[in-house]
C-alpha positions in Angstrom: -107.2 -106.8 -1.9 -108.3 -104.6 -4.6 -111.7 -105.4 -3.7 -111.5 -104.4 -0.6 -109.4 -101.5 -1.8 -112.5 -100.3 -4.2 -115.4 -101.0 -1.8 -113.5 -98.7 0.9 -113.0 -96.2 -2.1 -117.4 -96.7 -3.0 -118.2 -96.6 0.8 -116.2 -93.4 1.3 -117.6 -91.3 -1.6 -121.4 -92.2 -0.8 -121.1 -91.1 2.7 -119.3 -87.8 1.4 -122.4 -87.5 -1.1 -124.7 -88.4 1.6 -123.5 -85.8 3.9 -123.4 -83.2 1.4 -126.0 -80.2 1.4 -127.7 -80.7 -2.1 -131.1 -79.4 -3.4 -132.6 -82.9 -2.2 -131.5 -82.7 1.4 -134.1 -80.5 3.6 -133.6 -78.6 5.6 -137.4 -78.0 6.9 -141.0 -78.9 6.6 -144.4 -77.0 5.5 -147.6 -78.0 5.7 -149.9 -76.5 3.0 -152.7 -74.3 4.0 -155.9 -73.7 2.1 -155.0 -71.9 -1.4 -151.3 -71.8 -1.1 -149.4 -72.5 -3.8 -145.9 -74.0 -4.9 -145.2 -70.5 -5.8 -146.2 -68.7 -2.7 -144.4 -71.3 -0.6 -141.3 -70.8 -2.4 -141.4 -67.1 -2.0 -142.4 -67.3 1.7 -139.8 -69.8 2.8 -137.0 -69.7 -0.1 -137.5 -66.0 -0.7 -137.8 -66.2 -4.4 -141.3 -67.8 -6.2 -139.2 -68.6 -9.0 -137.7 -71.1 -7.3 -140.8 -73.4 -6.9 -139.4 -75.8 -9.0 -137.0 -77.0 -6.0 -139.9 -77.7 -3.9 -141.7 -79.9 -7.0 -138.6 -81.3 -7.2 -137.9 -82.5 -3.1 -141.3 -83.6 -2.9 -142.4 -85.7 -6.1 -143.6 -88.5 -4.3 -146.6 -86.5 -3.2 -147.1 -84.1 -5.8 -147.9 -85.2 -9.2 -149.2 -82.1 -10.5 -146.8 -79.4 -9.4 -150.3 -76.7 -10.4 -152.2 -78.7 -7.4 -151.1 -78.9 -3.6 -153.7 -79.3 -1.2 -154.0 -78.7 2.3 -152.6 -80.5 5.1 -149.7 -81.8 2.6 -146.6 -81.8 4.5 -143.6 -80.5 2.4 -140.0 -80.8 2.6 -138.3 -77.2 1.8 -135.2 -78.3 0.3 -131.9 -76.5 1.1 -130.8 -74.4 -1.9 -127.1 -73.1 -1.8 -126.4 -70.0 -4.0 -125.2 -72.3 -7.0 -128.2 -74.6 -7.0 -130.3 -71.1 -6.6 -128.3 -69.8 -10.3 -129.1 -72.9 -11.7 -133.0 -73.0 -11.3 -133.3 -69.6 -11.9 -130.6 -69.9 -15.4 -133.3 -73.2 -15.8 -136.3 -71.0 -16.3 -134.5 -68.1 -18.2 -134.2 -65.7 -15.5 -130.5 -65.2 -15.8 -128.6 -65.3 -18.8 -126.1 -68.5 -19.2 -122.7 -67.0 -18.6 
């Protein structure tokens, strides 16, 4: 019974992770065009080029180097709420840590 118990317990919390909007989860696609970079596409569709890191990040398994994209690469523009948005930008010493 406590088996059963913990496994309804471990089922429950990964589909409320699952579901949850995190930096991973996308919420749209780009696909590069000639002499874009990770910066201009976060400033085009994030609104902030300091935030390229979250697009390196969502899409690792095609990027290796996050100083080369090439075109025709299709992207995944991660969702960024405003506390994952503090956090990159605290990250790369934008914003003072509180």
């Amino acid at each position: 019974m406590r088996l059963r118990g913990l496994a309804l317990v471990l089922a429950t919390a990964g589909a409320l992770a699952a579901s949850a909007p995190s930096e991973e989860a996308p919420a749209a696609f780009h696909e590069v065009q000639p002499g874009e970079t990770l910066w201009r596409i976060a400033a085009d569709r994030i609104g902030d080029p300091f935030l390229w890191p979250a697009l390196y990040r969502a899409n690792r398994d095609q990027i290796k180097n996050p100083s080369l994209v090439y075109p025709g690469q299709r992207l995944a523009i991660p969702h960024l709420d405003a506390a994952a948005r503090e956090a990159l930008r605290r990250e790369s010493g934008l914003e003072p840590p509180p």
